[in-house]
DSSP file (Angstrom, degrees, kcal/mol; ACC not computed):
  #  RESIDUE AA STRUCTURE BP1 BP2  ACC     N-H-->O    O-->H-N    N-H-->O    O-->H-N    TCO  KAPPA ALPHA  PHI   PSI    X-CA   Y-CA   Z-CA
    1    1 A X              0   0    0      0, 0.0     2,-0.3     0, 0.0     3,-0.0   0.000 360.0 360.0 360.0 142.4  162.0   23.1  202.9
    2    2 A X     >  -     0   0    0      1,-0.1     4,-0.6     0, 0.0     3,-0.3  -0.804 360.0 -93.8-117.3 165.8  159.6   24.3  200.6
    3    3 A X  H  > S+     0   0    0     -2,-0.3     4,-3.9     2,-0.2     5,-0.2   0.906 127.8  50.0 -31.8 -37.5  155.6   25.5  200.5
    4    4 A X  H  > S+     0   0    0      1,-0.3     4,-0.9     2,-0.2    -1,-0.2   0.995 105.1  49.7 -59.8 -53.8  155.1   21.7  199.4
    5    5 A X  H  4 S+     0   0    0     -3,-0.3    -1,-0.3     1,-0.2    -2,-0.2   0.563 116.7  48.0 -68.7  -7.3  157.0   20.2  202.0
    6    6 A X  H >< S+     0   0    0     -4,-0.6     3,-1.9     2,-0.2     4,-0.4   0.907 108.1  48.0 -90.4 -74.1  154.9   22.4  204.3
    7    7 A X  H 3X S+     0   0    0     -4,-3.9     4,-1.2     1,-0.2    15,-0.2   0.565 112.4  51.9 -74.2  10.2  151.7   21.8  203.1
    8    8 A X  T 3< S+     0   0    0     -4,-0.9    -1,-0.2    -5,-0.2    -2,-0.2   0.299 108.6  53.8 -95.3  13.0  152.5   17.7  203.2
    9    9 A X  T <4 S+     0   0    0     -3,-1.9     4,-0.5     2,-0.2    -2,-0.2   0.253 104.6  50.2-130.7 -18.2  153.5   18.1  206.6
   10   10 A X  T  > S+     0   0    0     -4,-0.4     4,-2.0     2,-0.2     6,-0.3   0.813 111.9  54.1-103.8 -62.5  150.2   19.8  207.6
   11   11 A X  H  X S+     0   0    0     -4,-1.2     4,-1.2     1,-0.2    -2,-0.2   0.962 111.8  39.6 -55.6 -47.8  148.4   16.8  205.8
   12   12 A X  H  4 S+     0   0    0      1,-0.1    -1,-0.2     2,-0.1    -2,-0.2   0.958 119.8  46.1 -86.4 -16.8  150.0   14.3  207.5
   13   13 A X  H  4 S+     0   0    0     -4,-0.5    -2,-0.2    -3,-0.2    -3,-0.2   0.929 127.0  23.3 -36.0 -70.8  150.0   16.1  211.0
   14   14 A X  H  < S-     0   0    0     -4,-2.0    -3,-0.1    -5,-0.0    -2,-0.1   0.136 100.0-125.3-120.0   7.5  146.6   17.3  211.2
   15   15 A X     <  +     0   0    0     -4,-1.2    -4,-0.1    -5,-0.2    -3,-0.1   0.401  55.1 142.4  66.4  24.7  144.8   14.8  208.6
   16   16 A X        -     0   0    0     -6,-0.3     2,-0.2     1,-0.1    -1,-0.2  -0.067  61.8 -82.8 -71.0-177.2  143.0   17.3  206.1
   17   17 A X    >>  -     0   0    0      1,-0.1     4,-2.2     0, 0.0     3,-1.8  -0.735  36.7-116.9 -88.3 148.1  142.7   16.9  202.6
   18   18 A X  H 3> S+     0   0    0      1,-0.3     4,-1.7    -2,-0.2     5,-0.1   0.791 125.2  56.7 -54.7 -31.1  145.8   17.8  200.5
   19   19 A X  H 3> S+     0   0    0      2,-0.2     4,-1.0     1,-0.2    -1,-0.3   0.945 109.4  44.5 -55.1 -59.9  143.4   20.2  199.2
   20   20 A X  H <> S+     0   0    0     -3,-1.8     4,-2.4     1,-0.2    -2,-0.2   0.743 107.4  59.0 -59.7 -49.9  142.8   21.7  202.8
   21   21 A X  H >X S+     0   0    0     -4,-2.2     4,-1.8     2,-0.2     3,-0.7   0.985 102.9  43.0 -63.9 -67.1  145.8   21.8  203.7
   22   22 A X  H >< S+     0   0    0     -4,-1.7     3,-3.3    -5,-0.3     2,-0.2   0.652 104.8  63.3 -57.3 -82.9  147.3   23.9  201.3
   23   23 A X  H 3X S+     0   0    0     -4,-1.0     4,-0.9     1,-0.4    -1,-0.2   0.410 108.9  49.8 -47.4 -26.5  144.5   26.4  201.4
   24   24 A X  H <X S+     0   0    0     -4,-2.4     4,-0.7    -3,-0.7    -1,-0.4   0.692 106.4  50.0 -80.5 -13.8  145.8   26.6  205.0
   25   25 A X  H <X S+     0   0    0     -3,-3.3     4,-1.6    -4,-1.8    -2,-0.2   0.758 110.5  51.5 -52.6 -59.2  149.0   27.0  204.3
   26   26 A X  H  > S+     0   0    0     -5,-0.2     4,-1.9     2,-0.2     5,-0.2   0.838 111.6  49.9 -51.7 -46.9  148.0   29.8  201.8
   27   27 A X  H >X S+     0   0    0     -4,-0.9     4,-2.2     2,-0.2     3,-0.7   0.978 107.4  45.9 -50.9 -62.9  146.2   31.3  204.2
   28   28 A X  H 3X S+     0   0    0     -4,-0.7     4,-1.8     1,-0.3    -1,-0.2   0.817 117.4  48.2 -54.6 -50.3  148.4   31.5  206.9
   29   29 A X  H 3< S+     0   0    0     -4,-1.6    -1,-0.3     2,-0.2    -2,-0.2   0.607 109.7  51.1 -73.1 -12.2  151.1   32.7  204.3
   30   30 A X  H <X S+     0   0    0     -4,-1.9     4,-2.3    -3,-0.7     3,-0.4   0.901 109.9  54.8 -97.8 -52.3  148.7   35.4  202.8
   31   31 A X  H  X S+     0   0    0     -4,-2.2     4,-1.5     1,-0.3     5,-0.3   0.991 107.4  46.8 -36.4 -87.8  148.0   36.7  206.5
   32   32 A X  H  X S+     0   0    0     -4,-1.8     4,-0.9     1,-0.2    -1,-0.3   0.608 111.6  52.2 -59.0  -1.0  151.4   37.2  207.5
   33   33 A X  H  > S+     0   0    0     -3,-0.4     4,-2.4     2,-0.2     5,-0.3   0.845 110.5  43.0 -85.6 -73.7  152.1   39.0  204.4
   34   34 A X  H  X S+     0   0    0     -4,-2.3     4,-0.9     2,-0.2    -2,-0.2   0.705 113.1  58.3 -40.0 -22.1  149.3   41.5  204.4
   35   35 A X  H >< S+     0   0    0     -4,-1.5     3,-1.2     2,-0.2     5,-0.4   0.949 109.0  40.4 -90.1 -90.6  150.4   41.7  208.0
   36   36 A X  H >< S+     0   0    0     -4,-0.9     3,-1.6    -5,-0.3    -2,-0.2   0.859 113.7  56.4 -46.4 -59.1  154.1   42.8  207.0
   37   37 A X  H 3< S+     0   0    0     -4,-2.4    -1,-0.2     1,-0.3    -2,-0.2   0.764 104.0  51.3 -35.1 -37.8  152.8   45.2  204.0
   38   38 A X  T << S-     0   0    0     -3,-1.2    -1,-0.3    -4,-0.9    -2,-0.2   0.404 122.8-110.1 -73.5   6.9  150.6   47.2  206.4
   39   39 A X    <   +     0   0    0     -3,-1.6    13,-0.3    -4,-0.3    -3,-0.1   0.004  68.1 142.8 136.1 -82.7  153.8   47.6  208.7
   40   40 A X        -     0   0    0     -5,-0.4    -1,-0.2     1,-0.2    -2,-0.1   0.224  47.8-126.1 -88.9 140.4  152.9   45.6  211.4
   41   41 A X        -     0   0    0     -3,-0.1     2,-0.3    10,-0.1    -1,-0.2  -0.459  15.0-143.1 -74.0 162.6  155.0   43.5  213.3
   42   42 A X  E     -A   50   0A   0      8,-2.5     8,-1.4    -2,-0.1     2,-0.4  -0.983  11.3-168.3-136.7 143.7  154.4   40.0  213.9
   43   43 A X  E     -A   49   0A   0     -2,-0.3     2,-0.4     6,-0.2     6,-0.2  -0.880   2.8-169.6-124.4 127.0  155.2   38.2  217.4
   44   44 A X  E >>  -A   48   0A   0      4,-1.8     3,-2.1    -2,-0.4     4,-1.9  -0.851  26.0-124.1-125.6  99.6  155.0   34.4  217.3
   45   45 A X  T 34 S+     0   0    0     -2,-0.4     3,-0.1     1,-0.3    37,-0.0  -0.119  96.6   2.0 -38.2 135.3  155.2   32.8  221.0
   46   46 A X  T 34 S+     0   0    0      1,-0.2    -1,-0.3    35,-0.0    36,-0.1   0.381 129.2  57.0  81.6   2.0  158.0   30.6  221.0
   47   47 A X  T <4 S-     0   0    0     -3,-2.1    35,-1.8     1,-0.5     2,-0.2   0.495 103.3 -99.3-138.2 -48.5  159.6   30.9  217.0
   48   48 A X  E  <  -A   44   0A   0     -4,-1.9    -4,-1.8    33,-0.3    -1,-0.5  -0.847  30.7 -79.2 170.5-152.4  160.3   34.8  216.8
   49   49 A X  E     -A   43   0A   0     -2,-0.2    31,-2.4    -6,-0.2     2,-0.4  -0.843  30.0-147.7 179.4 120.6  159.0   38.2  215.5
   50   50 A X  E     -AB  42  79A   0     -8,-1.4    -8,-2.5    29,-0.2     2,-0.3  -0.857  27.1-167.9 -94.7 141.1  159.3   39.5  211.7
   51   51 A X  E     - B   0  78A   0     27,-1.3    27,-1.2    -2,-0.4     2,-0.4  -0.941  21.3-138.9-105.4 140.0  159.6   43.2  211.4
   52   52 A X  E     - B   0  77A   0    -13,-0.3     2,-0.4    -2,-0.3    25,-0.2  -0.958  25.8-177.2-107.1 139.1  159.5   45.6  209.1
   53   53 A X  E     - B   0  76A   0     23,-1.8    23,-2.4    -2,-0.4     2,-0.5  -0.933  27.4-124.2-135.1 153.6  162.1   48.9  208.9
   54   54 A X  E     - B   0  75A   0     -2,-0.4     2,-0.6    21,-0.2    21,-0.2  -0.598  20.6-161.0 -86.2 135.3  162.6   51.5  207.2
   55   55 A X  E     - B   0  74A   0     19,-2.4    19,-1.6    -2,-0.5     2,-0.1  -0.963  20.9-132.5-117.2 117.0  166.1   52.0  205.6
   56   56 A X        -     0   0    0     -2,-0.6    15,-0.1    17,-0.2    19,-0.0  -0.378  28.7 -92.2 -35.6 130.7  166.9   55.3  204.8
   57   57 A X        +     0   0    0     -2,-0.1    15,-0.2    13,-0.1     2,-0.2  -0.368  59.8 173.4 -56.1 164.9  168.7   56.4  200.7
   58   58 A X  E     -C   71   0B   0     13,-1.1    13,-0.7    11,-0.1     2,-0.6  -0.936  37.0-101.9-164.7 135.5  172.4   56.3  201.4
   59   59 A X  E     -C   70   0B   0     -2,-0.2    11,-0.2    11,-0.2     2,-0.1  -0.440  43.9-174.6 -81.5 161.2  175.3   56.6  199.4
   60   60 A X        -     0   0    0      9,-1.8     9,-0.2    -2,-0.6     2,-0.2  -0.391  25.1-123.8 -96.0 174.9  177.3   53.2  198.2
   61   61 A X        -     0   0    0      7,-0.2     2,-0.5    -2,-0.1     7,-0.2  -0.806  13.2-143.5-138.2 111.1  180.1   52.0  196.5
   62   62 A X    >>  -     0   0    0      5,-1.3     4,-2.0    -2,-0.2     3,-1.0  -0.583  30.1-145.5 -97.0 121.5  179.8   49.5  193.5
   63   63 A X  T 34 S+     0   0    0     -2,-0.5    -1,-0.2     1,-0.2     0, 0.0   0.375  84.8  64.4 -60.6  14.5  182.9   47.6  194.4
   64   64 A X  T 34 S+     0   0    0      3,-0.1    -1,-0.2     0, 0.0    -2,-0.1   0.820 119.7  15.1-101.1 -35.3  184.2   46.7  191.2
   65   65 A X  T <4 S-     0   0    0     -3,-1.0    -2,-0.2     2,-0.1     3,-0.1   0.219  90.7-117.5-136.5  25.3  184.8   50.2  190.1
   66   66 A X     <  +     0   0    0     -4,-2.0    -3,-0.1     1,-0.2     2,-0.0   0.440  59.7 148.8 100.2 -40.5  184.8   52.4  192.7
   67   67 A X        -     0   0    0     -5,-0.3    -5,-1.3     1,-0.1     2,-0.6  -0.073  42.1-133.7 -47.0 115.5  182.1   54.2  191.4
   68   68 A X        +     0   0    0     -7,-0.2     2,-0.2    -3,-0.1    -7,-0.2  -0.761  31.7 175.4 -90.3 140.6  179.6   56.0  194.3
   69   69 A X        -     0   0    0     -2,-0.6    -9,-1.8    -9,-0.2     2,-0.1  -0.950  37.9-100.0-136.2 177.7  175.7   55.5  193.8
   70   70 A X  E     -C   59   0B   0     -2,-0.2     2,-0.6   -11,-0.2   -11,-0.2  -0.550  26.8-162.2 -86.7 148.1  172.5   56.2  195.4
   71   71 A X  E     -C   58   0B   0    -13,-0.7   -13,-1.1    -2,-0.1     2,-0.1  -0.977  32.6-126.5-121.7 128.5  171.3   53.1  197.2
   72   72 A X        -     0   0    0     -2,-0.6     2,-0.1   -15,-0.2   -16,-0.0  -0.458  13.2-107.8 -85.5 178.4  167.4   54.1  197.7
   73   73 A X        +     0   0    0     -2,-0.1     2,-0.2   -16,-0.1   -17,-0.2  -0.498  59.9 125.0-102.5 163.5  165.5   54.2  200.8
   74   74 A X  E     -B   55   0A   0    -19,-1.6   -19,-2.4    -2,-0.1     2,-0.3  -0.931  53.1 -53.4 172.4-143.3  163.0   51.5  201.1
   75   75 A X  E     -B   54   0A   0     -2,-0.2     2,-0.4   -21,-0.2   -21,-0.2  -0.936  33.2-165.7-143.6 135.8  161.9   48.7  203.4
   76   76 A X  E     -B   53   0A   0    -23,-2.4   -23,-1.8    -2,-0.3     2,-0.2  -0.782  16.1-140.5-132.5 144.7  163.6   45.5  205.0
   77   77 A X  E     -B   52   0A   0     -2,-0.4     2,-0.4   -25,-0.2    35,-0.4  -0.659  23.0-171.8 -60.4 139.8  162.1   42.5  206.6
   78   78 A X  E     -B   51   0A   0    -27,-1.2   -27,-1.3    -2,-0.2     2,-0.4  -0.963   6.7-162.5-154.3 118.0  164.1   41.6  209.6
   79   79 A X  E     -B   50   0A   0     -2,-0.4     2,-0.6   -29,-0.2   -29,-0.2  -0.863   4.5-171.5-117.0 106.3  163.4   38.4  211.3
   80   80 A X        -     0   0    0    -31,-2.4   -33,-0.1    -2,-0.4    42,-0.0  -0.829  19.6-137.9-153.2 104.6  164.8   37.9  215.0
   81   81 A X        -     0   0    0     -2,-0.6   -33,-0.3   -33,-0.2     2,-0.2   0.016  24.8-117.6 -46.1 171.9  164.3   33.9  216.7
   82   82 A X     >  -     0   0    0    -35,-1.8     4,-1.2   -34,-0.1   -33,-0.1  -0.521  22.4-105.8 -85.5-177.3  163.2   33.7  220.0
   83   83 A X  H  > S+     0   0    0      1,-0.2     4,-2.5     2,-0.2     5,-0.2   0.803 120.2  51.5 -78.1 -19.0  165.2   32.3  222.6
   84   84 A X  H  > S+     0   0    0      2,-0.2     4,-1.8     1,-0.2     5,-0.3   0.891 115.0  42.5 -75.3 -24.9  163.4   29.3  223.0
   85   85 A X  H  > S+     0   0    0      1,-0.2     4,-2.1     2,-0.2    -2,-0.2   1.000 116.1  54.7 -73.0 -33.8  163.6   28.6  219.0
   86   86 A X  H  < S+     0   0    0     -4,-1.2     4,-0.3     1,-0.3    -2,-0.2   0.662 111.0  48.6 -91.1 -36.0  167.3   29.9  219.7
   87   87 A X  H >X S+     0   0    0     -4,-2.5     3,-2.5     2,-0.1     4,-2.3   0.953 108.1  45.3 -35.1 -70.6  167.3   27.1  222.3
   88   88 A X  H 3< S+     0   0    0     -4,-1.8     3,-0.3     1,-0.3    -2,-0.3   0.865 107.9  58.6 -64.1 -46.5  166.2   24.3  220.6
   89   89 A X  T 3< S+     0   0    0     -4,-2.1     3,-0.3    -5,-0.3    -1,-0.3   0.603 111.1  44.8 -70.3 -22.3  168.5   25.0  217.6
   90   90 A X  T <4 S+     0   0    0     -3,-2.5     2,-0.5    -4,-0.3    -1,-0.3   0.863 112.6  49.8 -85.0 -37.5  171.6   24.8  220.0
   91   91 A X  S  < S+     0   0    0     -4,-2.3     2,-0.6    -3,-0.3    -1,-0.2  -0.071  82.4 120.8 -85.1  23.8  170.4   21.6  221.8
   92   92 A X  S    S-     0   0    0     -2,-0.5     2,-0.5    -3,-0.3    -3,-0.1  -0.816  71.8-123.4-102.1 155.4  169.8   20.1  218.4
   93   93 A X        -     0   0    0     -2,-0.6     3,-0.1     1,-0.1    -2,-0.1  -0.701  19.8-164.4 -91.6 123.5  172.0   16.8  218.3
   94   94 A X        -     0   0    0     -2,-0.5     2,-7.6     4,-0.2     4,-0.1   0.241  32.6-124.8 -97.3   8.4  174.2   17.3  215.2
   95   95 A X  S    S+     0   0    0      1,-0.2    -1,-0.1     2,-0.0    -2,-0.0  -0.174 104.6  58.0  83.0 -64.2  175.2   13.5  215.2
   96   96 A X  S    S-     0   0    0     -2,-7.6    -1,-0.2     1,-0.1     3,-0.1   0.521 112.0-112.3 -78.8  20.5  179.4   14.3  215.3
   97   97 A X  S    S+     0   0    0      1,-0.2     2,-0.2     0, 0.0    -1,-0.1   0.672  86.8 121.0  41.3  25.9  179.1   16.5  218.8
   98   98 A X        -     0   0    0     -4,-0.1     2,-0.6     4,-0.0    -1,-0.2  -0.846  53.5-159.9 -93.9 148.6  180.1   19.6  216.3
   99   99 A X    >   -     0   0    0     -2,-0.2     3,-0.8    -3,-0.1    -6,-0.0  -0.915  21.9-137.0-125.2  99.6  177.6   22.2  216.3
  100  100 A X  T 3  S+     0   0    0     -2,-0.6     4,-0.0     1,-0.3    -6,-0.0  -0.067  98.5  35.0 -56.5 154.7  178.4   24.3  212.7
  101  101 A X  T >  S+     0   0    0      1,-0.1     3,-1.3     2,-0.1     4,-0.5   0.360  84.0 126.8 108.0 -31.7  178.3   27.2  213.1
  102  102 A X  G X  S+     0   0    0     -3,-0.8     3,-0.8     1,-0.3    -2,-0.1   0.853  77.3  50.0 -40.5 -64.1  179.8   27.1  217.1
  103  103 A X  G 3  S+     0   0    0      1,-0.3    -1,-0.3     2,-0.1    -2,-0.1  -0.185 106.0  51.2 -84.2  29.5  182.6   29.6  216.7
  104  104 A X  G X  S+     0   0    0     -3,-1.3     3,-3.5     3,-0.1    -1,-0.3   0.103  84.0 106.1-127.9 -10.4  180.4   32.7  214.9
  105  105 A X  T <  S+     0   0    0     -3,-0.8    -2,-0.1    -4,-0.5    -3,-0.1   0.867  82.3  40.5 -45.1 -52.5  177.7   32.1  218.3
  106  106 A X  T 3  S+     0   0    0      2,-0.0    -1,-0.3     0, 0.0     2,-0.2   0.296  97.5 113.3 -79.9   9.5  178.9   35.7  220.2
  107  107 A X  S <  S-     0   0    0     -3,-3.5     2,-0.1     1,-0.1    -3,-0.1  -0.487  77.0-113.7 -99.3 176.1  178.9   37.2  216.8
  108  108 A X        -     0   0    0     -2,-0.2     2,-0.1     1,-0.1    -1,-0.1  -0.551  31.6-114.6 -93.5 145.0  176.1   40.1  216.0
  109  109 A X        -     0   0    0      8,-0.2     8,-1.6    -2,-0.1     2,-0.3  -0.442  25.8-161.1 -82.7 163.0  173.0   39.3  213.2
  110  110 A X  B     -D  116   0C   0      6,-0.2     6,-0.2    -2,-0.1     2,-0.1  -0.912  12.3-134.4-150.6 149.7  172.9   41.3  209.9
  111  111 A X    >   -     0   0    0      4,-1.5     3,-1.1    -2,-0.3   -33,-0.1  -0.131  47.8 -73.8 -93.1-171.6  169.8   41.4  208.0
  112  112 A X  T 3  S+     0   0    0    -35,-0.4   -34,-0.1     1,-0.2   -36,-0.0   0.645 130.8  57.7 -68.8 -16.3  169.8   41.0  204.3
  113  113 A X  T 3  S-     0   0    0      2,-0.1    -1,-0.2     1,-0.0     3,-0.1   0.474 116.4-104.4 -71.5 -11.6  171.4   44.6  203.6
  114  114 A X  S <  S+     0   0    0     -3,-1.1     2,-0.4     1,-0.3    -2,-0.1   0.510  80.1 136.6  94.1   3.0  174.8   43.9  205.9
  115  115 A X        -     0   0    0      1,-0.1    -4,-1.5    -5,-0.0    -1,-0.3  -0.672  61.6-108.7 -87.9 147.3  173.4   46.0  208.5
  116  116 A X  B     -D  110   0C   0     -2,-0.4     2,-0.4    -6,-0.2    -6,-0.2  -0.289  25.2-136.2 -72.8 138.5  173.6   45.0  212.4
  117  117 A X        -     0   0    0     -8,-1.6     2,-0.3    -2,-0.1    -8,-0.2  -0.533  26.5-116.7 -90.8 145.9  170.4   44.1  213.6
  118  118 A X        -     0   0    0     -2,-0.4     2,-0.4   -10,-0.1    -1,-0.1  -0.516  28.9-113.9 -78.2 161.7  170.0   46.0  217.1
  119  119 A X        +     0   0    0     -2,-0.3     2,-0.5     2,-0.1    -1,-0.0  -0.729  34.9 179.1 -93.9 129.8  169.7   43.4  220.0
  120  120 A X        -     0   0    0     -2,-0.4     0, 0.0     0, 0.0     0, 0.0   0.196  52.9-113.8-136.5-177.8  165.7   43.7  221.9
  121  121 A X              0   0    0     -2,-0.5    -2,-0.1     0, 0.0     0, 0.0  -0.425 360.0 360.0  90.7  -6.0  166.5   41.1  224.1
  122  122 A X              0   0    0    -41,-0.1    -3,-0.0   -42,-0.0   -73,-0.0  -0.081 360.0 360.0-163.1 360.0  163.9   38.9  222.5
């Protein structure tokens, strides 16, 4: 899904002008952005809660050769469903009564760095 598909989805939902609609879109995305620069967590009833952390420099390894380097420190987004979106995503009817995806369920999240995201109960 993309910002388009978003804001046409907003228009036919909620009957604004295409116009309106994105500008609410934008909005909405512009908010949660400023939001995440400053820091601040964001809590959404019912979808999740984006975080921001801090990652400490660390050394690496560039696997091809071996080679150690400094990975700098800097700042991750981390995004963690809730259980009701965590519901609804298991209870979604996958048509062949496989649910991809089944056998990784018990396994631990990793953000975008490979690290394990700790469990909040959330």
């Amino acid at each position: 899904m993309t910002k388009a598909d978003i804001i046409e989805g907003v228009y036919e939902k909620v009957g604004f002008s295409k116009k309106e609609s994105a500008e609410i879109v934008e909005l909405v995305f512009d908010t949660v952005k400023e939001t995440l620069e400053r820091g601040d967590k964001i809590k959404i009833s019912g979808f999740g809660n984006f975080q921001v952390r801090f990652k400490k420099a660390r050394v690496g390894r560039n696997p091809q050769t071996g080679k150690e380097i400094e990975i700098s420190a800097r700042r991750v987004l981390t995004f963690r469903p809730s259980q009701v979106l965590k519901a609804a995503l298991n209870a979604a009817d996958w048509g062949d009564g496989k649910t991809p995806g089944a056998e990784a369920a018990n396994t631990p999240d990793f953000d975008e760095e490979g690290d394990e995201i700790e469990s909040d109960g959330e």
